[in-house]
C-alpha positions as CSV (number, residue, x, y, z in Angstrom):
1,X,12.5,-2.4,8.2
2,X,12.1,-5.8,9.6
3,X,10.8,-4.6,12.6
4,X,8.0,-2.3,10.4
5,X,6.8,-5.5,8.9
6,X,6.5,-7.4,11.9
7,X,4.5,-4.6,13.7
8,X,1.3,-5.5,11.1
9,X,-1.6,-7.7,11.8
10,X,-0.3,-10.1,9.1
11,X,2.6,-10.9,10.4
12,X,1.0,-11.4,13.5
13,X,-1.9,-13.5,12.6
14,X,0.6,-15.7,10.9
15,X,1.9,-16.7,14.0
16,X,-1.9,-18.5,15.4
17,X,-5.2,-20.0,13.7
18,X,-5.0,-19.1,9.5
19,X,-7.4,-19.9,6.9
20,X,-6.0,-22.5,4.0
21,X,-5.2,-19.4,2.2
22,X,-4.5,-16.0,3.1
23,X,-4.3,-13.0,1.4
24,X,-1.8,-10.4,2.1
25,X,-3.0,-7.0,0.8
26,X,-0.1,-4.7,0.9
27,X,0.2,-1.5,-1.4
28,X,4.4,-1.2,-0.6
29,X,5.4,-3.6,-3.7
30,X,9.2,-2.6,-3.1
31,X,8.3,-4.4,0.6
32,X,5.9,-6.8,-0.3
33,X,7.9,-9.9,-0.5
34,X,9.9,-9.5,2.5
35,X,6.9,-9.0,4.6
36,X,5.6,-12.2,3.3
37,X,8.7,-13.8,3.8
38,X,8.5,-12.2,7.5
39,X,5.0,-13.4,7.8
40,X,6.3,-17.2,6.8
41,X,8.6,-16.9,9.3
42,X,5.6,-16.8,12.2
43,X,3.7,-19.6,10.4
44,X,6.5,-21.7,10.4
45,X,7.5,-20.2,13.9
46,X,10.9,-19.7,12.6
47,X,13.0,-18.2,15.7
48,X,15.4,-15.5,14.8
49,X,18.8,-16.8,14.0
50,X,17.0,-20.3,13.4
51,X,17.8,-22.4,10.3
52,X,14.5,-22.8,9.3
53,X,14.5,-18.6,9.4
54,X,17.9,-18.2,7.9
55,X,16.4,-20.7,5.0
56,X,13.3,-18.7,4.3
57,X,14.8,-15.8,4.2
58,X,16.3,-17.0,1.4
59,X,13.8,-19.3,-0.5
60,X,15.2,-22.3,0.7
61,X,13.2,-23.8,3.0
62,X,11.8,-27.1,1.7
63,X,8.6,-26.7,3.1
64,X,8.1,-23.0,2.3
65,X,8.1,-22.6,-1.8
66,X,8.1,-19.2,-3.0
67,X,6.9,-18.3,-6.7
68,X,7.6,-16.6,-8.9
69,X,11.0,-15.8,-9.2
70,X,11.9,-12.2,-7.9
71,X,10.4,-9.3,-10.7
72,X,8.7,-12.3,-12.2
73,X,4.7,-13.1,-12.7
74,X,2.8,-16.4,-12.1
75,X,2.6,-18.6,-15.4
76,X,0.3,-21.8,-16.5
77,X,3.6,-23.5,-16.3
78,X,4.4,-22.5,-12.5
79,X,1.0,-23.6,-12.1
80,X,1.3,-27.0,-12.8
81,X,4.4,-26.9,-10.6
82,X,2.2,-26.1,-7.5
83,X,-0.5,-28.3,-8.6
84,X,2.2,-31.1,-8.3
85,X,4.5,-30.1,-5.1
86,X,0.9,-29.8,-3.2
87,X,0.0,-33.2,-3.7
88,X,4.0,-34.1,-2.2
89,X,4.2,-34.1,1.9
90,X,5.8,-31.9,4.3
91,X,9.6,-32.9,3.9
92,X,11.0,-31.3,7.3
93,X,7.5,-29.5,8.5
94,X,4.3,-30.8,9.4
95,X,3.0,-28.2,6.9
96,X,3.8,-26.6,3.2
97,X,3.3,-23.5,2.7
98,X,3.4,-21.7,-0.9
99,X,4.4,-18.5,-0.8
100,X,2.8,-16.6,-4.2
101,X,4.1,-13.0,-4.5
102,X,2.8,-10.7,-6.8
103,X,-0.5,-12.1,-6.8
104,X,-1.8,-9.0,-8.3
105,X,-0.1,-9.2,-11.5
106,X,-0.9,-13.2,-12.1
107,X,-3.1,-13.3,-15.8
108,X,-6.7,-14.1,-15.0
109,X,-6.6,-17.5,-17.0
110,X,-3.6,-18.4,-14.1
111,X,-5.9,-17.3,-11.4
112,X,-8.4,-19.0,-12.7
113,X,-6.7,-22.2,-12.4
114,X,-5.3,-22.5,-9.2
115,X,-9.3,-21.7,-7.8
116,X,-9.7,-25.2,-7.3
117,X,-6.6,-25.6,-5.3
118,X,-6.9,-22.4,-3.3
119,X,-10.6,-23.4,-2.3
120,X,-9.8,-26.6,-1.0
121,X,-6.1,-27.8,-1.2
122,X,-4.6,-30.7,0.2
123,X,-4.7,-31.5,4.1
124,X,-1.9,-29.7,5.7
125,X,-1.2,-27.3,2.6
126,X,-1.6,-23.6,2.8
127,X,-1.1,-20.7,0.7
128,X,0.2,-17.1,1.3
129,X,-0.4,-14.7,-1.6
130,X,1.2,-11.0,-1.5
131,X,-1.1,-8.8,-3.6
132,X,0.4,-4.3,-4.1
133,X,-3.2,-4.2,-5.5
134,X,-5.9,-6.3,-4.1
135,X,-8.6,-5.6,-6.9
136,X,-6.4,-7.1,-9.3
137,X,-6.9,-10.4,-7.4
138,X,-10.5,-11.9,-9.0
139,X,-13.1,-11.9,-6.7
140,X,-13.5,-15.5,-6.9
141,X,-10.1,-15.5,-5.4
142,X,-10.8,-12.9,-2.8
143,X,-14.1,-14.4,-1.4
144,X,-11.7,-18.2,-1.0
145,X,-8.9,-16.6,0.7
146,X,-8.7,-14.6,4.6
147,X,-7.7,-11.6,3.7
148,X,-4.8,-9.3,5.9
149,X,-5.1,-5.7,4.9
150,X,-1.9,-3.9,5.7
151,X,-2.7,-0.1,6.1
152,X,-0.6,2.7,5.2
153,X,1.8,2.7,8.2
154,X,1.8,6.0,10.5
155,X,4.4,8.7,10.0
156,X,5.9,7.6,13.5
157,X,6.1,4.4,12.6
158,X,8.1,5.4,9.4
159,X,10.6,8.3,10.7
160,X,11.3,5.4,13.5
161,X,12.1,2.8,10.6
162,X,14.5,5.4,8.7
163,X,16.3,6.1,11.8
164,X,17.2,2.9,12.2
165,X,17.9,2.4,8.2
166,X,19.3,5.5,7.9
167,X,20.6,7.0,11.4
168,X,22.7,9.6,9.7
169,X,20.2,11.2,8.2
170,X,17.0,13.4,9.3
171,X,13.4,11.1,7.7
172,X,11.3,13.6,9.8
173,X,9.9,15.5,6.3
174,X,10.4,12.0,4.4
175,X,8.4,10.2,6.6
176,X,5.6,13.3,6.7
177,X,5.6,13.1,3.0
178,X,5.0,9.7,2.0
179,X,1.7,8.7,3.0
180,X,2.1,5.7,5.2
181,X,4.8,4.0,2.3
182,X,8.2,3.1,3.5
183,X,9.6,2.7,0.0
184,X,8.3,6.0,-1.0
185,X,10.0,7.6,2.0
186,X,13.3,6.1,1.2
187,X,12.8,7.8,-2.5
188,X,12.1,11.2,-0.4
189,X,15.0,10.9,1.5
190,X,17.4,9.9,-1.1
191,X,16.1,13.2,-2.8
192,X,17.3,15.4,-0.1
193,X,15.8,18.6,0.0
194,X,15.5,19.5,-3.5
195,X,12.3,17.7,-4.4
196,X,10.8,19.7,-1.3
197,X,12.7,23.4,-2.6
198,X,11.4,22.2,-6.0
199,X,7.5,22.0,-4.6
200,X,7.8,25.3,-2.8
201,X,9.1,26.9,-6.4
202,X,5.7,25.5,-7.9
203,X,3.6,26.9,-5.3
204,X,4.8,30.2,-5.8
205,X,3.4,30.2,-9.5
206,X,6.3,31.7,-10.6
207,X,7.1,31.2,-14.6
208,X,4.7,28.0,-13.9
209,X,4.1,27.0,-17.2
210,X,8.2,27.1,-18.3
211,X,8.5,25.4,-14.6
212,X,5.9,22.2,-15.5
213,X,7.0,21.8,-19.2
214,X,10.4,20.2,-17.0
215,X,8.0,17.9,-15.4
216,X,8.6,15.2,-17.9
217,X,9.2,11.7,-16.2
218,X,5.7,10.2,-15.6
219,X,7.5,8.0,-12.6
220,X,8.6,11.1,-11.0
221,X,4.9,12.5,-10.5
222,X,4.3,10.5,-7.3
223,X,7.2,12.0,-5.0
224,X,6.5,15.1,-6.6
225,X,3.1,15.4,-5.3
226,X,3.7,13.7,-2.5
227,X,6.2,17.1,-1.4
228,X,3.5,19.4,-2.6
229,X,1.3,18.1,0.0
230,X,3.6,18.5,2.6
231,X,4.9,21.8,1.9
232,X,0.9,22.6,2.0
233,X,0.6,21.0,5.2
234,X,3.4,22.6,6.7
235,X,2.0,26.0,5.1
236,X,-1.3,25.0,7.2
237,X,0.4,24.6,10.5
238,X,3.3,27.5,10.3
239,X,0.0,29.7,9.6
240,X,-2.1,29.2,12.5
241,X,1.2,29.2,14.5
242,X,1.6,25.5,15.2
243,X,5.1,25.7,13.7
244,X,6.0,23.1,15.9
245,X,4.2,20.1,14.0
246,X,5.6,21.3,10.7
247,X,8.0,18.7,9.4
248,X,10.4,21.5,7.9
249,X,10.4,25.2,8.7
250,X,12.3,26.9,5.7
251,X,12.6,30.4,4.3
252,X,10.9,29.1,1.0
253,X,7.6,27.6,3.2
254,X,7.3,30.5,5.0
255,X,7.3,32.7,2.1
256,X,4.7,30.8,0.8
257,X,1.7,31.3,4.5
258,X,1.5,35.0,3.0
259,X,0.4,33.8,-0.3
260,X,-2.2,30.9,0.6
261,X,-4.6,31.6,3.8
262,X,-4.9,28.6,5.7
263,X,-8.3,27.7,3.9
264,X,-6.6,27.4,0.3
265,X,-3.4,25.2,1.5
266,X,-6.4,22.9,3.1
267,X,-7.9,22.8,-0.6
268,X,-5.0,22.6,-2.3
269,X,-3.8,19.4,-0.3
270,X,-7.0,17.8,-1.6
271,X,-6.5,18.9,-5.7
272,X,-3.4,17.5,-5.3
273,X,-4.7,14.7,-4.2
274,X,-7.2,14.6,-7.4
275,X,-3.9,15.2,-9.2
276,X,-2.2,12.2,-8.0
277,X,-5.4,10.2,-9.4
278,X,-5.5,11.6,-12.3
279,X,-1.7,10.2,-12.9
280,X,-3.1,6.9,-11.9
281,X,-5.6,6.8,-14.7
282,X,-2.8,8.0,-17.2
283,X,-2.8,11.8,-17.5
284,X,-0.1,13.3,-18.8
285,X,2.8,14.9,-15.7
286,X,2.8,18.3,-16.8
287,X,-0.3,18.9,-18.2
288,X,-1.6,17.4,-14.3
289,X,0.4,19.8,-13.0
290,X,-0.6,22.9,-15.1
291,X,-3.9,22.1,-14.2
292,X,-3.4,21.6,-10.4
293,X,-1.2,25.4,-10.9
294,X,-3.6,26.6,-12.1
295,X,-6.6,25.6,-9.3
296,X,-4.4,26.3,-6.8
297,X,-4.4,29.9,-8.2
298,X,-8.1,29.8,-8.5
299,X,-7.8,29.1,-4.8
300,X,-5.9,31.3,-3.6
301,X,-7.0,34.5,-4.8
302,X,-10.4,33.4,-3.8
303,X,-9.0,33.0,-0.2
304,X,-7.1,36.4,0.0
305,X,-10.4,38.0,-1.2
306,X,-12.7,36.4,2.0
307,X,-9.1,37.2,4.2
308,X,-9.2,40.6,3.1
């Protein structure tokens, strides 16, 4: 995991010339604060194995403050906090650095106040916020602070990272599946290979509505799409005979390339993807799901009509 982190441009730009404040843009909230410990580390130019790493790590450095607590959100009161400790010097450093996690999730009013401060703080004071969602940082905020957008990583990058987390397991579908997150591909893989059998029984369209009234845990919706896509995908490559890029190659996918011609898996993989935004502005799991059943139908027969 460490070595994931490390691989971005924010850790790396850590390590040279930085603005007063930085903004880390980073969608992964399970991995957000360890990367901005990580990218800490390089500011500080904490070796491995080093005190001063070993006491970042964890949130002891003197130097290096970390708010809020772990879970927690920025308050007024944590504000005057920082609004005092910057005015303090360096105590083993020539430098502070604040450390404010969950940036995205800090009140507007609590924004608001530290402006001043992140526009022009103290000589030798600098600020790291760690934002999942970047538009929930104001724009005042945004246009004060260098920002360090971390992309989705590659699926590579991610199969390599779950070997090395997990080496007795196989991350190859996992890491296919999760769009670039490693916290959703550690959800995938601790799923095994039912969430993936359980996409290939909605593709079918067998008994779909008794099949989506189970669909009832909004929190599940996100790994659940996320292995419809991939069973599409691989649909898509076991059908124009490119089996070897399909991530799995089971009975139940390949059951599945005689019922949707390349051209409807290709359109499916984008309704799903309209699906998964549709969860994201509140819609109810299984009626999303109906309704994506039920395009994906639309789809299909309109495919095996043109194939015909």
């Amino acid at each position: 995991m460490i070595e994931l982190l490390r691989s971005t441009r924010a850790y790396r730009d850590m390590g040279g010339d930085i603005s007063h404040t930085v903004l880390v843009a980073f969608s992964d909230e399970k991995y957000l604060r360890p990367l901005l410990k990580e990218c800490a580390k390089a500011f500080f130019g904490a070796a491995d194995g080093s005190r001063e790493a070993d006491l970042i790590g964890k949130e002891t450095y003197s130097d290096c403050i970390i708010l809020p607590g772990e879970g927690a959100k920025l308050t007024a009161e944590l504000c005057g906090r920082i609004l005092d400790e910057s005015a303090l010097l360096p105590v083993e450093s020539d430098k502070k650095l604040f450390v404010l996690d969950n940036f995205h999730t800090a009140p507007a009013l609590v924004q608001n106040k530290l402006l001043k401060l992140l526009e022009e703080p103290p000589d030798r004071v600098y600020f790291l916020l760690g934002a999942a969602n970047e538009h929930a940082v104001l724009p005042t905020v945004r246009s004060r602070a260098q920002k360090e957008l971390v992309p989705p990583f590659a699926e590579e990058e991610i199969e390599a990272a779950l070997s090395r987390m997990y080496p007795k397991s196989d991350g190859r579908a996992a890491a296919a599946a999760c769009g670039g997150s490693l916290s959703v591909a550690e959800s995938l893989l601790s799923e095994g290979e039912e969430i993936f059998v359980r996409a290939e029984t909605f593709l079918s369209g067998e008994n779909i509505e008794a099949f989506c009234r189970t669909l009832t845990e909004k929190k599940d919706a996100a790994l659940f799409f996320s292995s419809v896509k991939l069973v599409l995908r691989d649909i898509m490559y076991l059908g124009q005979g490119l089996e070897k890029y399909a991530a799995r190659r089971s009975e139940g996918t390949r059951r599945l390339v005689t019922l949707y011609p390349v051209g409807a898996a290709a359109k499916g993989i984008s309704l799903v993807g309209q699906a998964e935004q549709d969860i994201v502005f509140n819609a109810n799991f299984a009626q999303c799901a109906l309704n994506l059943a039920l395009q994906l139908k639309k789809e299909r027969d309109k495919w095996q009509k043109l194939s015909s």
